[in-house]
C-alpha positions as YAML, in Angstrom:
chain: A
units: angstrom
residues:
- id: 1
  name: UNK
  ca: [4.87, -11.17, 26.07]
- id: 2
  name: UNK
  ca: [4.17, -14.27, 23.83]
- id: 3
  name: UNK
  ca: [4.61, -13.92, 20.16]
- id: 4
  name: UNK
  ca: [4.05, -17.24, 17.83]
- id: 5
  name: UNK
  ca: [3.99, -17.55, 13.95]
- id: 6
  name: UNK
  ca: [1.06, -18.32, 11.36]
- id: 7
  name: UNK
  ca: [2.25, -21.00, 9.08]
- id: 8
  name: UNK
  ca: [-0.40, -22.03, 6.94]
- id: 9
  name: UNK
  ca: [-0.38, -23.66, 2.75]
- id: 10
  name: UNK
  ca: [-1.52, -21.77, -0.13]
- id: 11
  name: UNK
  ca: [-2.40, -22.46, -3.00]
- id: 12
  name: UNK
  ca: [0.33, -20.83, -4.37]
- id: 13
  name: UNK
  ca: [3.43, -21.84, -1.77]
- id: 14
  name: UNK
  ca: [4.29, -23.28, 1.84]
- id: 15
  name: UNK
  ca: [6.37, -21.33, 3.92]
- id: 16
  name: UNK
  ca: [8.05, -21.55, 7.93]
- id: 17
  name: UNK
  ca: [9.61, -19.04, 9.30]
- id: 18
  name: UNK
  ca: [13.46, -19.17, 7.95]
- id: 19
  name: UNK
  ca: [12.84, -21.11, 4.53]
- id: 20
  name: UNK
  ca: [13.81, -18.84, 1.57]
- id: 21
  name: UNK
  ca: [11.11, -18.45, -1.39]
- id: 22
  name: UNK
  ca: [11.04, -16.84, -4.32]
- id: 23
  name: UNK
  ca: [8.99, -13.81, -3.79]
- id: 24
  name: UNK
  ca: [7.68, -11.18, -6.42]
- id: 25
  name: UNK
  ca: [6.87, -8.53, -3.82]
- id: 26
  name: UNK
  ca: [7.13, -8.60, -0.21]
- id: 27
  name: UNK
  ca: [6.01, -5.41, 2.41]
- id: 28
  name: UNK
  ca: [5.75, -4.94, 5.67]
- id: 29
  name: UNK
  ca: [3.83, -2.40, 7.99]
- id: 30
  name: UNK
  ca: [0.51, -2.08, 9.72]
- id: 31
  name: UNK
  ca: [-2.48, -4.55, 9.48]
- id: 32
  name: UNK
  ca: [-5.58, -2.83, 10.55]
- id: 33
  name: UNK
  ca: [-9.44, -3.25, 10.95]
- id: 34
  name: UNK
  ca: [-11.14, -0.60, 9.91]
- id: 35
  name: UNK
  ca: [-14.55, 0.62, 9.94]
- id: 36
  name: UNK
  ca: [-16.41, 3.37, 7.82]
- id: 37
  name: UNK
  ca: [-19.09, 5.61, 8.43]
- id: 38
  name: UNK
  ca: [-22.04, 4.56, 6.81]
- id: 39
  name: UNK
  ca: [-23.51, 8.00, 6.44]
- id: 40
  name: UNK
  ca: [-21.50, 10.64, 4.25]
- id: 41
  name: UNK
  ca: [-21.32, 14.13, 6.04]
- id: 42
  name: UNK
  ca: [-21.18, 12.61, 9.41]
- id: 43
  name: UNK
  ca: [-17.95, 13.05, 11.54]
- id: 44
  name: UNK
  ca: [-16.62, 10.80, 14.00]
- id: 45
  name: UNK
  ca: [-17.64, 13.26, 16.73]
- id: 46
  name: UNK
  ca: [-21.41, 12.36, 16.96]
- id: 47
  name: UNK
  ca: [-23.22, 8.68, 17.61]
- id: 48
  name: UNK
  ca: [-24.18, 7.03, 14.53]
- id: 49
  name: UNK
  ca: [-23.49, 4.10, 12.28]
- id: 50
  name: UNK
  ca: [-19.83, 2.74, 11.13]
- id: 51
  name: UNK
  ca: [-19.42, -0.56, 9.02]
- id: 52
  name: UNK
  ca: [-17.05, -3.19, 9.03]
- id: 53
  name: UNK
  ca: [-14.87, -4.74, 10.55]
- id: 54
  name: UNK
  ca: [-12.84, -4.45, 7.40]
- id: 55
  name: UNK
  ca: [-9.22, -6.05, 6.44]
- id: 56
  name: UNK
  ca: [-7.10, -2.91, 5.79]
- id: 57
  name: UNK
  ca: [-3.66, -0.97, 6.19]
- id: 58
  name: UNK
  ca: [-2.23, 0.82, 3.25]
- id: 59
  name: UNK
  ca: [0.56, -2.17, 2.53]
- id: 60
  name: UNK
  ca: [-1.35, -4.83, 3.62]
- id: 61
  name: UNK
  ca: [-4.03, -3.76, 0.46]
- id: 62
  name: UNK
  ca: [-1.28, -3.80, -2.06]
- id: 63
  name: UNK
  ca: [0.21, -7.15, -1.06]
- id: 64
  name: UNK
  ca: [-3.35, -8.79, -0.86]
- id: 65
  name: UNK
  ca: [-4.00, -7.03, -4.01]
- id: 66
  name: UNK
  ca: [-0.33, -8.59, -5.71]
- id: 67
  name: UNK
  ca: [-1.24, -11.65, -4.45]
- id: 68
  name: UNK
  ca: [-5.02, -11.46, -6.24]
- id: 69
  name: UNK
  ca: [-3.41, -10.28, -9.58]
- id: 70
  name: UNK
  ca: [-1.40, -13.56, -9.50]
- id: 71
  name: UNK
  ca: [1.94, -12.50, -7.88]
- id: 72
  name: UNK
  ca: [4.10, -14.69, -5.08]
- id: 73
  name: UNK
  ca: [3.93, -12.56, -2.12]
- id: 74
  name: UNK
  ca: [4.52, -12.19, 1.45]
- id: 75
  name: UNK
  ca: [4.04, -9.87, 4.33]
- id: 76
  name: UNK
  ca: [6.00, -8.72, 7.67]
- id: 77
  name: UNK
  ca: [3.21, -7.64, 10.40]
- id: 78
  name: UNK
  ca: [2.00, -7.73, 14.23]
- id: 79
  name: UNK
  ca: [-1.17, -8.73, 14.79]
- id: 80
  name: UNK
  ca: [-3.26, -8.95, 18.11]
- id: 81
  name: UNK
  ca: [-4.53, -12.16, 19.30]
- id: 82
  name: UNK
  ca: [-8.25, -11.30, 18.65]
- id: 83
  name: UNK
  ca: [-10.73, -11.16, 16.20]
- id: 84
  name: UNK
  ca: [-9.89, -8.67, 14.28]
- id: 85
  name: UNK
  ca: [-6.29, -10.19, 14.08]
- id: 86
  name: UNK
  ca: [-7.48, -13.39, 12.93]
- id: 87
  name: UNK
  ca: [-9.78, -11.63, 10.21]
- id: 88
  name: UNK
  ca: [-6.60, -10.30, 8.61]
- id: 89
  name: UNK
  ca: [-4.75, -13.62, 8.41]
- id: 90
  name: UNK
  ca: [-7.58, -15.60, 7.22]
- id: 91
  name: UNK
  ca: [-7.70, -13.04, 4.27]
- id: 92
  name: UNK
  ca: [-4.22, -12.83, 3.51]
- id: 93
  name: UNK
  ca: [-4.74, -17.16, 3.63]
- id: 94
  name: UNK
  ca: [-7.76, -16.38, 1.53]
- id: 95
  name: UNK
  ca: [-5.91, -14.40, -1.26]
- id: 96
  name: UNK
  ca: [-2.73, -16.44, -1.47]
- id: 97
  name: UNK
  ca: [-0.47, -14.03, 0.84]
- id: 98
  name: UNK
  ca: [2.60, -15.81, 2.45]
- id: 99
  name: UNK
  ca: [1.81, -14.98, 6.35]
- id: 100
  name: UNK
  ca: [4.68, -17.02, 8.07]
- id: 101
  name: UNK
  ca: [6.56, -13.66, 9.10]
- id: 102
  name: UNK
  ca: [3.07, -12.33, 10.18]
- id: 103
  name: UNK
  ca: [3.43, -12.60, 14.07]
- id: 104
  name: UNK
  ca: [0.74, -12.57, 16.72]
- id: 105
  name: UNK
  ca: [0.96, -10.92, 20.01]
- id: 106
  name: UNK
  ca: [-0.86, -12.06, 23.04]
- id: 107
  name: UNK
  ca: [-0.28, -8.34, 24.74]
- id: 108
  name: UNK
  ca: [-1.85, -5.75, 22.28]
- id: 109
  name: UNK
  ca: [-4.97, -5.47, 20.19]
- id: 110
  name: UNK
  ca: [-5.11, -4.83, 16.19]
- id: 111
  name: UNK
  ca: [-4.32, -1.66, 14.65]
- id: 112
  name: UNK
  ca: [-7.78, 0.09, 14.26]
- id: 113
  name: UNK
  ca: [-9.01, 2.72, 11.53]
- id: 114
  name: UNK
  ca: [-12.31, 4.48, 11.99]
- id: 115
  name: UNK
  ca: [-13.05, 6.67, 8.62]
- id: 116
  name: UNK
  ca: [-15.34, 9.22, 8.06]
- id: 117
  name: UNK
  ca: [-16.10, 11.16, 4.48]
- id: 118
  name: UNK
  ca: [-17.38, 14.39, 4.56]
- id: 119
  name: UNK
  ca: [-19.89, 16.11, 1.83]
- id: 120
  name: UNK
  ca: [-16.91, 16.33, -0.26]
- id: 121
  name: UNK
  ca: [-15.22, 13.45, -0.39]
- id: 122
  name: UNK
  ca: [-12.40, 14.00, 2.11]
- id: 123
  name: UNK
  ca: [-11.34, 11.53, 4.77]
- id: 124
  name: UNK
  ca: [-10.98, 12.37, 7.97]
- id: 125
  name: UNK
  ca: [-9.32, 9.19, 10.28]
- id: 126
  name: UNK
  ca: [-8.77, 8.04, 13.63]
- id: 127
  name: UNK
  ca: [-6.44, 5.61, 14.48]
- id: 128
  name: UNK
  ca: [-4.96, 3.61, 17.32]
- id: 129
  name: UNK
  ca: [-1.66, 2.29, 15.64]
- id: 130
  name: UNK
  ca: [0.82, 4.00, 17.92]
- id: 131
  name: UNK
  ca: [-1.20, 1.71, 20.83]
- id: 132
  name: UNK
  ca: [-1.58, -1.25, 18.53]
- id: 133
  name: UNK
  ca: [0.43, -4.49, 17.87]
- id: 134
  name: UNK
  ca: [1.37, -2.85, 14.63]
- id: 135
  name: UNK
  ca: [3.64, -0.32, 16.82]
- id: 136
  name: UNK
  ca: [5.26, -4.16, 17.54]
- id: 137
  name: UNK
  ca: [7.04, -4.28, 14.35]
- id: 138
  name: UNK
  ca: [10.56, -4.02, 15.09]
- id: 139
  name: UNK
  ca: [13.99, -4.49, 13.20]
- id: 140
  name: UNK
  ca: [14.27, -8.30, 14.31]
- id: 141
  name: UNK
  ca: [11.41, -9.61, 12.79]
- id: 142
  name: UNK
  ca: [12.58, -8.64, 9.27]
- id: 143
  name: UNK
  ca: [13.65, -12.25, 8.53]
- id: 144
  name: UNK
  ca: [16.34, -11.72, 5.86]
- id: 145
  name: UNK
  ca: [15.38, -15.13, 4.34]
- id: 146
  name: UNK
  ca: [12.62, -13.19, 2.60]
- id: 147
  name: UNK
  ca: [15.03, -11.30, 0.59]
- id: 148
  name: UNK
  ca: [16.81, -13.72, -0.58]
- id: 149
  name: UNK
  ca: [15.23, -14.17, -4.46]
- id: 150
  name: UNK
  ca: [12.89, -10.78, -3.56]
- id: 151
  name: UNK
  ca: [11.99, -9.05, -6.80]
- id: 152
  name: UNK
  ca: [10.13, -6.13, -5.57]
- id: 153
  name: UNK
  ca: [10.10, -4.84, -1.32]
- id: 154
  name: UNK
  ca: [7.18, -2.37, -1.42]
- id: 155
  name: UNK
  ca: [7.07, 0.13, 1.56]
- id: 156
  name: UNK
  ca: [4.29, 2.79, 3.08]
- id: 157
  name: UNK
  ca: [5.14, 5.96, 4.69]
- id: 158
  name: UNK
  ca: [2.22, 4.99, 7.11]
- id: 159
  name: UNK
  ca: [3.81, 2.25, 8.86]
- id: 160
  name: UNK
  ca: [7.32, 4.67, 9.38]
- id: 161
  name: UNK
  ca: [4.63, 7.22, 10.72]
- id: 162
  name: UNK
  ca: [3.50, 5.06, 13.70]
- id: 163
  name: UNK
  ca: [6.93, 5.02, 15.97]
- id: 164
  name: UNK
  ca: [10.57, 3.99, 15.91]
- id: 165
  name: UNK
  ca: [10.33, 0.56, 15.69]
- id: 166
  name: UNK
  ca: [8.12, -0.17, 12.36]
- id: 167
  name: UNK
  ca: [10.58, 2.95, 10.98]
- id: 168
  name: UNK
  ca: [13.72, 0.98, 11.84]
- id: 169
  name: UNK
  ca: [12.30, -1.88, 10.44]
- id: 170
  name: UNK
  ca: [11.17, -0.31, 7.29]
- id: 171
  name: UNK
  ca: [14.93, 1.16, 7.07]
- id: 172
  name: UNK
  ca: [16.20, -2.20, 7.56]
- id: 173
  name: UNK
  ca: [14.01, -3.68, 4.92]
- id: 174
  name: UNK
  ca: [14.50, -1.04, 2.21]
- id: 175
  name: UNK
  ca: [18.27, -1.24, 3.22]
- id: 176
  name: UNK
  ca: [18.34, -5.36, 3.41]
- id: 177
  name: UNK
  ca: [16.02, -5.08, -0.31]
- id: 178
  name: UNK
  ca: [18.82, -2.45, -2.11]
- id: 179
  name: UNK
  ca: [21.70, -4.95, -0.87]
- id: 180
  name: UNK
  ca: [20.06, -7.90, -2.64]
- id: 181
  name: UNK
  ca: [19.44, -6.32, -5.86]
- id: 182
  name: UNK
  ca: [15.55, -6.35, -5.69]
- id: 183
  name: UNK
  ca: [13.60, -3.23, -6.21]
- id: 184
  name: UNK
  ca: [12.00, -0.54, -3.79]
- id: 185
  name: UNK
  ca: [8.54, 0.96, -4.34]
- id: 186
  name: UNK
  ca: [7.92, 3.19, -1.57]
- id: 187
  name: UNK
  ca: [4.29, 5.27, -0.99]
- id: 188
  name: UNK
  ca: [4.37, 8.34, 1.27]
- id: 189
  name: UNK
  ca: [0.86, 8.05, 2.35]
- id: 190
  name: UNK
  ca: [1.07, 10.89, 3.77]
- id: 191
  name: UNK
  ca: [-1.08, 10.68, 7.77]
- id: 192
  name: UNK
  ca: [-0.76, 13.74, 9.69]
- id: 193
  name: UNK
  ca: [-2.81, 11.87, 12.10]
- id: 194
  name: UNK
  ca: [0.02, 9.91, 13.48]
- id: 195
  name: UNK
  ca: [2.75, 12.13, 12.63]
- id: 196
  name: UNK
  ca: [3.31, 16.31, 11.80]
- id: 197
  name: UNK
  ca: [3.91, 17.37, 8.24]
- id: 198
  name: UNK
  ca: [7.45, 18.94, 8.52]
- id: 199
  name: UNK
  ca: [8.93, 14.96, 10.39]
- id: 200
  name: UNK
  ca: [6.87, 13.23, 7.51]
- id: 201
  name: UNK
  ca: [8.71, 15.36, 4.98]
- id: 202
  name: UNK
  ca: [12.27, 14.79, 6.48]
- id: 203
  name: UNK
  ca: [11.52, 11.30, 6.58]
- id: 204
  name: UNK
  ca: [10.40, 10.78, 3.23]
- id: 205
  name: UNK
  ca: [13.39, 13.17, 1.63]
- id: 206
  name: UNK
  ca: [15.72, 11.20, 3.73]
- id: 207
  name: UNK
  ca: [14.67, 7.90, 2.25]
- id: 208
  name: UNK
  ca: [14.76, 8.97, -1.29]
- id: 209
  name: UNK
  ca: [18.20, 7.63, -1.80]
- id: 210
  name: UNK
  ca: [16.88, 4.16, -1.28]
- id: 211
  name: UNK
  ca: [13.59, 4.63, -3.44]
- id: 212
  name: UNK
  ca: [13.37, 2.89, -6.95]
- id: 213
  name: UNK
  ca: [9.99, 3.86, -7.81]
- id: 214
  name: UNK
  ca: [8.20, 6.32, -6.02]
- id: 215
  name: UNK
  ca: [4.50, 5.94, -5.80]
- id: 216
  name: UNK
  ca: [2.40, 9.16, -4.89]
- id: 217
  name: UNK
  ca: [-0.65, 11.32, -5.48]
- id: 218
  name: UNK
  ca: [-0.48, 14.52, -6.65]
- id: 219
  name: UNK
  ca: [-1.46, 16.46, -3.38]
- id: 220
  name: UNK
  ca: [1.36, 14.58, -1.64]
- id: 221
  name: UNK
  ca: [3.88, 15.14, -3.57]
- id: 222
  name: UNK
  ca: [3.16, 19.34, -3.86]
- id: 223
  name: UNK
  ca: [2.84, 18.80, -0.54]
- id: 224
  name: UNK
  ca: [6.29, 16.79, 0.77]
- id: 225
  name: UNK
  ca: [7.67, 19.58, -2.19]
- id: 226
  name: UNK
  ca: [6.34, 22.65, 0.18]
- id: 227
  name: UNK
  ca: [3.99, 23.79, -3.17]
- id: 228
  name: UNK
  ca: [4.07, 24.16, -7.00]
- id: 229
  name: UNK
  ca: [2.93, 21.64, -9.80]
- id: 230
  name: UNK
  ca: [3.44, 17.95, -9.77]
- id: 231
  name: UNK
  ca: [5.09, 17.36, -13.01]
- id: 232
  name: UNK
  ca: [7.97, 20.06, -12.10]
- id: 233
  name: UNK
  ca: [8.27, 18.33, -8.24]
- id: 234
  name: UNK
  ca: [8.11, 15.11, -10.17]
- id: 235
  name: UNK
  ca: [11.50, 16.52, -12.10]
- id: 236
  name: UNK
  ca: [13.03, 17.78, -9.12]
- id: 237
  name: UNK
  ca: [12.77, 14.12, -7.51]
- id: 238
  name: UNK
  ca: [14.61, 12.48, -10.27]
- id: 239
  name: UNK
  ca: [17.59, 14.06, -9.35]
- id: 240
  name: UNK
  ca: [17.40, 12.64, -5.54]
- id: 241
  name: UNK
  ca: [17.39, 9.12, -6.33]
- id: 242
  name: UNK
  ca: [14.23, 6.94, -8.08]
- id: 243
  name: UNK
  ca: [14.24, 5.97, -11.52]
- id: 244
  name: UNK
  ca: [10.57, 6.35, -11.59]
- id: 245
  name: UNK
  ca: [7.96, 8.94, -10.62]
- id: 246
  name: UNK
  ca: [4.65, 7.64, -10.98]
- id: 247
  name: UNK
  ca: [2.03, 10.38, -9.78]
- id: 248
  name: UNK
  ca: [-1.43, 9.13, -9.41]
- id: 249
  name: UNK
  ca: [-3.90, 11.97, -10.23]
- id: 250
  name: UNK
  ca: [-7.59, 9.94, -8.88]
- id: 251
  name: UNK
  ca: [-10.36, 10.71, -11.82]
- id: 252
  name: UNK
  ca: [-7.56, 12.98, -13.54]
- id: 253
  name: UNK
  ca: [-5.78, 9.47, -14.20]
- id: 254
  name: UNK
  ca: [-1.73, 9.08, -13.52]
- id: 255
  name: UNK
  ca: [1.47, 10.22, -14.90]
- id: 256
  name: UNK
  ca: [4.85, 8.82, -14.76]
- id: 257
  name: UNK
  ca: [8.63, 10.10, -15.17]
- id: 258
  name: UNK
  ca: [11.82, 8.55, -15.68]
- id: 259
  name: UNK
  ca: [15.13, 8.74, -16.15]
- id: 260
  name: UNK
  ca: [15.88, 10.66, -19.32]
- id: 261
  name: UNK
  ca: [12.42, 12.77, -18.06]
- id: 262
  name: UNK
  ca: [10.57, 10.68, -20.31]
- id: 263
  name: UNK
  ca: [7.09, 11.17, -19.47]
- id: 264
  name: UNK
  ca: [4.27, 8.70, -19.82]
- id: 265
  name: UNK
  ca: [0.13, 9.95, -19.19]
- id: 266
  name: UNK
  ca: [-3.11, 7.28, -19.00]
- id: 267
  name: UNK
  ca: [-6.72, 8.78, -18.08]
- id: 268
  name: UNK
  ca: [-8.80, 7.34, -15.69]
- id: 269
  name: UNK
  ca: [-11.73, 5.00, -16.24]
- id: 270
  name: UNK
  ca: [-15.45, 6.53, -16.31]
- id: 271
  name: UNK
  ca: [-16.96, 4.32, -13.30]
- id: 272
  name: UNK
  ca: [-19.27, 4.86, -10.37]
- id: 273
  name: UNK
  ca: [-17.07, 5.23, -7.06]
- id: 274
  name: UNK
  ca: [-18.69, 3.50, -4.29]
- id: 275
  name: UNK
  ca: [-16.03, 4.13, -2.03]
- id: 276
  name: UNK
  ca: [-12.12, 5.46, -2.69]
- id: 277
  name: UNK
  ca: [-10.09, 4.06, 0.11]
- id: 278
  name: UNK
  ca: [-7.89, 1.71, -0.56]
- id: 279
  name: UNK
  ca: [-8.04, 2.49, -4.18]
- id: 280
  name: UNK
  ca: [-4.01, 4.16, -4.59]
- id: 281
  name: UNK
  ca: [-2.94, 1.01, -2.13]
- id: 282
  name: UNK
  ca: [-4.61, -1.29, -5.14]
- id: 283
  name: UNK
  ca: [-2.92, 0.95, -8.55]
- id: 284
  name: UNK
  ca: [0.39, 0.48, -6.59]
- id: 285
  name: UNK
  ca: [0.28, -3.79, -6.75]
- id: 286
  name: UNK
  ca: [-0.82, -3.23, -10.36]
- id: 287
  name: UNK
  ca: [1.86, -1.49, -11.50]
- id: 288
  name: UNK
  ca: [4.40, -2.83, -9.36]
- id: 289
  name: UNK
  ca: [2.66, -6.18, -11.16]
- id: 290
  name: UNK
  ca: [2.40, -4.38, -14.92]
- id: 291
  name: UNK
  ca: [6.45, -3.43, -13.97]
- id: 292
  name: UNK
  ca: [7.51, -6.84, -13.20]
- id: 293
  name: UNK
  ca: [6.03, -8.61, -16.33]
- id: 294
  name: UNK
  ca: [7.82, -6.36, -18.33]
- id: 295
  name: UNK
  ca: [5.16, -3.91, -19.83]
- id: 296
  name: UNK
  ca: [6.26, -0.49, -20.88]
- id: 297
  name: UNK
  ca: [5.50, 2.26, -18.46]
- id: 298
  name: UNK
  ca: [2.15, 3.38, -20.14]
- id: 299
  name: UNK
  ca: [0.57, 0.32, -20.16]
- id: 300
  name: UNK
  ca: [1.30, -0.17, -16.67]
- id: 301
  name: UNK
  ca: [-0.40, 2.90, -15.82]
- id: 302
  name: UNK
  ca: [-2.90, 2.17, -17.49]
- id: 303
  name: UNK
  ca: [-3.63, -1.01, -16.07]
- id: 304
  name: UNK
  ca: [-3.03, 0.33, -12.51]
- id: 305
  name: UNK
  ca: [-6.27, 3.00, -13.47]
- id: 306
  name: UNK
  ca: [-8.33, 0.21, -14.69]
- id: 307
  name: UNK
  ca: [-7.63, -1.72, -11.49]
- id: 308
  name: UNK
  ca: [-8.01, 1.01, -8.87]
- id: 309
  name: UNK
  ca: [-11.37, 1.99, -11.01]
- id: 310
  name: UNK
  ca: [-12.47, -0.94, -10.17]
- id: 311
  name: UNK
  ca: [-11.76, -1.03, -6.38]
- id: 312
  name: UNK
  ca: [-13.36, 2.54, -6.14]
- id: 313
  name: UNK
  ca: [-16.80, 0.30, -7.54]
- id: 314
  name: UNK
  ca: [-16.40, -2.30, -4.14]
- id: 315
  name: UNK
  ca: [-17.00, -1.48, -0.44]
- id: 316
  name: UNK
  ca: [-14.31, -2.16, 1.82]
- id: 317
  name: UNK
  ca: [-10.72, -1.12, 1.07]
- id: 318
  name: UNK
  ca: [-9.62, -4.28, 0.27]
- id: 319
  name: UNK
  ca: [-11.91, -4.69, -2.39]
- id: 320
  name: UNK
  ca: [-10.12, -4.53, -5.73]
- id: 321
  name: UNK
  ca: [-9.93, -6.44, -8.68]
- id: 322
  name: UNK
  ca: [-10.23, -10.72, -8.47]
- id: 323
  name: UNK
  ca: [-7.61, -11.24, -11.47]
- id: 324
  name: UNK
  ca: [-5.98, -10.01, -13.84]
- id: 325
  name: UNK
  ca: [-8.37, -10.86, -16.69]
- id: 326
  name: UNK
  ca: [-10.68, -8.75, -14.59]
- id: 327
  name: UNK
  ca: [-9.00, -5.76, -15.09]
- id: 328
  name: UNK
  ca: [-8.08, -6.41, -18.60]
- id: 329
  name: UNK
  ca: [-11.88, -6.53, -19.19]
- id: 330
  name: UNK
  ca: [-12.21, -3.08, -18.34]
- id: 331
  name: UNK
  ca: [-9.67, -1.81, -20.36]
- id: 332
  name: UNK
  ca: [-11.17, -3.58, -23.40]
- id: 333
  name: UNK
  ca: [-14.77, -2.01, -22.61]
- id: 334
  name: UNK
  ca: [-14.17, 0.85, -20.39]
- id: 335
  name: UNK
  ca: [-14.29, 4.28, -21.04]
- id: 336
  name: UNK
  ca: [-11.79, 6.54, -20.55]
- id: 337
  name: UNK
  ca: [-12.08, 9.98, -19.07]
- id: 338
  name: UNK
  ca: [-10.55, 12.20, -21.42]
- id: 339
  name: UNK
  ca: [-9.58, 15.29, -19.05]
- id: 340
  name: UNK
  ca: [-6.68, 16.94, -21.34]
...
């Protein structure tokens, strides 16, 4: 096997493996290209047209998407040394993501995501990551340098879904993150393509006690809770370990607990969705962003809507918001649903 390092300058910092730099938000996990039926209705199981190659992977999209809202940022990953690998990199060089701990691997291909909708809406997925350089990520290639100044180590459930070595490394990182003082914002992201229901909800109650603010949507987190509402599982999860709850609803807008149960709602923006993925993997680096510069809890959420509105506009699941004023824009002019 031969692994080397992207080092590359941004706009924004220089990096080599082993120098420390003060990051905002760092993750780790899968990098993926994915492609996406062009046809609604039509299942992977007959012959017709996908698009893409897109960037994707659920934490790769919110560090891209940090790094686009103006935060430092920087990324733990496998690649494969092919196109697809070098798509990813020269996006996350694009965007202003540190990719120094982003290794490539001369022995496996790129994590691959083939999505389909049907009439309704719902996903249905097929993926390769347990085959994949992704499935490369193991404990030793969480360079602790990164942690040093870390603000923020944000972590998907995905990437703990695809085998024991991203999972180890995820542990390490969340473990590594708690130890420095920096925050952890963890999304289940809940795949029962790559793993059953009842291991993804030992899993995630087993890493509660390292959570700070828990990112989910509200059919995950009735789910991981084996039924009833979300606000009442949202209560029960206080009392296992993060300070925040932050339930995203999709056009019914997002909620968020804390300590003290005090309870925050925003309503979604009225826009015309184009295509959802991705969209949950963009509201997380906007409130994780909204968090970090201080803004109470509601405004946060309500920036996170405006942003992820936005990405649900844009093809490809990378494709959220440019800036910051962007999304400010829209919640000067934009509408809000008002579903109460």
């Amino acid at each position: 096997m031969i692994l080397s390092i992207v080092e590359y300058k941004s706009n924004a910092l220089s990096t080599t493996l082993g120098l420390s730099i003060n990051m905002d938000v760092v993750s780790l996990g899968e990098l993926i290209a994915e492609f996406i039926r062009v046809r609604r209705g039509v299942m992977h199981d007959v012959a017709d047209l996908y698009m893409g190659p897109f960037p994707s992977g659920a934490p790769a999209i919110t560090i891209d998407s940090a790094a686009r809202l103006g935060l430092n940022t920087g990324f733990i990953g496998v690649v494969g040394n092919d196109d697809f690998g070098r798509m990813i990199i020269s996006r996350f060089r694009r965007d202003g993501v540190d990719a120094a701990n982003v290794i490539i691997d001369d022995d496996s291909i790129t994590g691959l995501a083939f999505v389909a909708y049907d009439q309704l809406g719902s996903r249905r997925f097929v993926f390769n990551l347990r085959w994949s350089s992704s499935a490369k990520l193991t404990p030793n290639l969480v360079n602790l340098d990164y942690f040093r100044e870390l603000k923020v180590l944000h972590v998907s459930g995905s990437t703990m879904y695809i085998g024991k070595g991203p999972r180890d490394a995820c542990i390490k990182a969340m473990n590594e993150a708690k130890r420095r003082g920096a925050l952890v914002s963890y999304d289940p992201n809940v795949r029962v393509e790559l793993m059953g229901i009842n291991d993804i909800m030992e899993l995630f109650l087993n890493a509660l006690r390292l959570i700070d603010v828990l990112l989910i949507n509200e059919e995950e987190i009735n789910m991981l809770m084996g039924g009833g509402g979300a606000l009442s599982n949202s209560i029960k999860l206080l009392n296992k370990g993060p300070e925040i709850i932050v339930v995203k609803r999709g056009v019914n807008g997002s909620f968020a607990l804390s300590k003290g149960n005090q309870y925050y709602e925003e309503d979604a923006f009225e826009v015309n969705e184009v295509d959802p993925t991705g969209a949950g993997d963009v509201f997380n680096a906007a409130f994780i962003y909204g968090y970090l510069k201080g803004w109470g809890i509601d405004q946060a959420l309500k920036f996170a809507n405006a942003a992820a509105a936005i990405k649900v506009t844009r093809l490809g699941p990378m494709e959220g918001p440019n800036n910051v004023e962007e999304v400010l824009e829209l919640m000067r002019k934009g509408k809000q649903r008002n579903v109460k």
